[in-house]
C-alpha positions in Angstrom: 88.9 70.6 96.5 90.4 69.4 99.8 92.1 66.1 98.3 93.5 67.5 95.3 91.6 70.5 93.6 92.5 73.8 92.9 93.6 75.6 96.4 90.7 78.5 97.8 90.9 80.9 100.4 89.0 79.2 103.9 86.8 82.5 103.3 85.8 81.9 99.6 85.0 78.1 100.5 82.9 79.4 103.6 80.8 81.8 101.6 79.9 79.7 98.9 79.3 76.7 100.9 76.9 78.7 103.3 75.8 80.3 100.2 75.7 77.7 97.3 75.3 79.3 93.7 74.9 78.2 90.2 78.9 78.2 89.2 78.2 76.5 85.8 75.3 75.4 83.5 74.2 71.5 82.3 75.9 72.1 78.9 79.5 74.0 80.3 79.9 71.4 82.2 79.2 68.4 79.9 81.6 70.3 77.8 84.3 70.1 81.1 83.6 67.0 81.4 84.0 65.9 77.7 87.8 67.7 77.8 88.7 65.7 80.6 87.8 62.3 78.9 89.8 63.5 75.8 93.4 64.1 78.4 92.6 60.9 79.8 92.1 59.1 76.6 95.5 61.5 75.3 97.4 60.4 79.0 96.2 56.5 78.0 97.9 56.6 74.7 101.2 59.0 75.9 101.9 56.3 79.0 101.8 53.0 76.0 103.2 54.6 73.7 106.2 56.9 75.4 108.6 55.7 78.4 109.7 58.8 79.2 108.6 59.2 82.9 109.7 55.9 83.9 112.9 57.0 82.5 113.3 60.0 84.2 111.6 58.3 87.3 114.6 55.0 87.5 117.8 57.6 85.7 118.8 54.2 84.6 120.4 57.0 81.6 122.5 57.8 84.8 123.4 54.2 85.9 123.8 51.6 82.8 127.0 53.5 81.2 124.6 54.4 77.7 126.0 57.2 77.2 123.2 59.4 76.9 123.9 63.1 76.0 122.8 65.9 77.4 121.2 67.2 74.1 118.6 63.5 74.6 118.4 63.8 78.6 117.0 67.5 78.1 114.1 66.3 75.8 113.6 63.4 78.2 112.9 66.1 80.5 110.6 67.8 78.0 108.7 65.2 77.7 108.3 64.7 81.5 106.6 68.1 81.6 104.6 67.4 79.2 103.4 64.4 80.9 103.0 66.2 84.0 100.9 69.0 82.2 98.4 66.3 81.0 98.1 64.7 84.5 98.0 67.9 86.8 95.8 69.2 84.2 93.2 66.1 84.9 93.3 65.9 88.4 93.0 70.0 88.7 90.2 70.1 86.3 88.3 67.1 87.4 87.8 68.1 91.0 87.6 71.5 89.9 84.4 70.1 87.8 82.8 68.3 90.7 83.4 71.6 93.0 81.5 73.4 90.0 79.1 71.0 90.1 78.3 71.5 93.5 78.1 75.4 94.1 81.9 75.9 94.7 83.9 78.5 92.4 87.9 77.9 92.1 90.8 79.1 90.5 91.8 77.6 87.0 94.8 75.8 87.1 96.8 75.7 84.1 95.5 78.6 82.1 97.2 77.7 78.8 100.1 75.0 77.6 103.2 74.5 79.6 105.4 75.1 77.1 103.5 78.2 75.4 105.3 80.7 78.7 107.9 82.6 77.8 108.9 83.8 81.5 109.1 82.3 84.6 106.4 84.6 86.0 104.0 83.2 83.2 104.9 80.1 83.9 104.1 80.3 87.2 101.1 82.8 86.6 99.7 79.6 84.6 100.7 76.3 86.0 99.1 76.3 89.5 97.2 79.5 89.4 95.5 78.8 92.2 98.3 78.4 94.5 100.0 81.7 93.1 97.4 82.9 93.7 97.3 82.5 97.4 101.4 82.6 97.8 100.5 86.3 96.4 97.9 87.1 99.0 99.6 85.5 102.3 103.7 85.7 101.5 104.0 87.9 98.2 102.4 90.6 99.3 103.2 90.8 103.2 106.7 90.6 102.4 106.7 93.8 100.7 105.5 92.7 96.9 107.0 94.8 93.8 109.3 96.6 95.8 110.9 93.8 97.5 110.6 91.1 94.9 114.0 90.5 94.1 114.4 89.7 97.5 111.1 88.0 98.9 110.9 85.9 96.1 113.8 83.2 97.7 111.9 82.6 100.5 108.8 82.6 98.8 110.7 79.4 96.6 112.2 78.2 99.1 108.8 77.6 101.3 107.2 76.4 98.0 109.9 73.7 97.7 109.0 72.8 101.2 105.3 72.6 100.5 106.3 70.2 97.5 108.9 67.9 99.9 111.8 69.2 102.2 114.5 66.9 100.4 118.1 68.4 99.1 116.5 67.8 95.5 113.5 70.3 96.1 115.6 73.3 97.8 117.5 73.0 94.7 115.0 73.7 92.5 113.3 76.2 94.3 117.0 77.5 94.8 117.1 77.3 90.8 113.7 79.2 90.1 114.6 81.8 92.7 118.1 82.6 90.9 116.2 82.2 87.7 113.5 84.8 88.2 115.5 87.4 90.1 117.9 87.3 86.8 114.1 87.9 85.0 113.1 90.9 87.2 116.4 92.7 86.9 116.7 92.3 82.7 112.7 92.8 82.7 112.9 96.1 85.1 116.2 97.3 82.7 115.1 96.7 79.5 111.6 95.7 79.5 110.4 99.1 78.3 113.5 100.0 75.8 112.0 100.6 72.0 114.9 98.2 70.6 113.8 95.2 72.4 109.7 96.2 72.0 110.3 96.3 68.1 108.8 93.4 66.7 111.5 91.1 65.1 113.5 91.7 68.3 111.0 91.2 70.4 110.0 87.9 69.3 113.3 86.9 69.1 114.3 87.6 72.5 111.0 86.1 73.6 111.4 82.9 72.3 115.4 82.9 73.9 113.8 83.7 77.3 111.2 80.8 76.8 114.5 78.5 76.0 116.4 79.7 78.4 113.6 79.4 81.4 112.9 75.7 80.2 116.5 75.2 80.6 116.4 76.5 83.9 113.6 74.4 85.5 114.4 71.2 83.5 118.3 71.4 84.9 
């Protein structure tokens, strides 16, 4: 957990390693384990078969003059989360495994498929659970929580950008995601309860805009 597991409170990792218990059984975690072989094999066969991250990673589509349209950069960038999700979601659930293994309860990171969120709180309820978790415990919450979360959530983005790297590229995204879910919490706080938008063809309509419209956010 300390290299690169899912993050723990000091307090939870204390108890249990003082107090070791059984976390999983022989056949759960042959069944972990089995998963994880499967994303690796899947990662294997994504990194021969696609280019897409060392794309993104030289932006030669920036550089050479190709033309490339915004419509083919924006799947390039799907496809670079994507990627991400398979790799975060080895290295999060492999340590996670030998933690399990060893007495030591986590968080699950990356409760369900990247692109299966529809808001930027899922999103972030999902991808690194663990970490939300604590940003809720030791920023969200002393900062005021629901009441204030229009307002505590830009530094709250802007500290996790920090965490990531403090370069102009990281502020901007955290700047991005901070803009982004304030925009949420004021349409979700106005109209999150109206009957029109809760009636079903609506509201799977405007649920799969949102999901659009917050991938288009983080991949910008």
């Amino acid at each position: 957990l300390f290299i690169a597991g899912p993050v723990v409170t000091f307090n939870a990792f204390v108890a249990q390693f003082a107090t070791p218990r059984q976390v999983t059984t022989a056949g759960a975690a042959a069944r972990m384990a089995a998963r994880i072989v499967a994303v690796i094999l899947l990662l294997e066969f994504w990194t021969h078969c696609f280019y897409q991250y060392m794309m993104n990673e030289d932006r030669w589509y920036f550089d050479d003059g190709t033309g490339m349209l915004g419509v083919d950069v924006f799947f390039l960038g799907l496809l670079t989360v994507a990627f991400m999700y398979m790799k975060f979601l080895t290295i999060w659930r492999f340590f996670r495994l030998a933690a399990c293994i060893d007495g030591i309860d986590s968080t699950v990171n990356l409760k369900a498929c990247v692109h299966n969120t529809d808001s930027f709180a899922m999103f972030w309820r999902i991808w690194h659970a663990s970490f939300a978790n604590w940003i809720q415990r030791y920023l969200y919450r002393p900062l005021g929580g629901p009441s204030t979360r229009t307002m505590t959530i830009w530094p709250i983005f802007l500290f996790v950008g920090t965490w990531h790297e403090p370069s102009p590229g990281w502020m901007a995204w955290a700047l991005m995601n901070a803009l982004g879910m304030s925009v949420e919490t004021v349409v979700t706080a106005k109209f999150g309860k109206s009957p029109f938008w809760m009636a079903a063809p609506v509201y799977e309509i405007s649920q799969a805009v949102a999901s659009i419209l917050r991938l288009s956010a983080q991949l910008a």
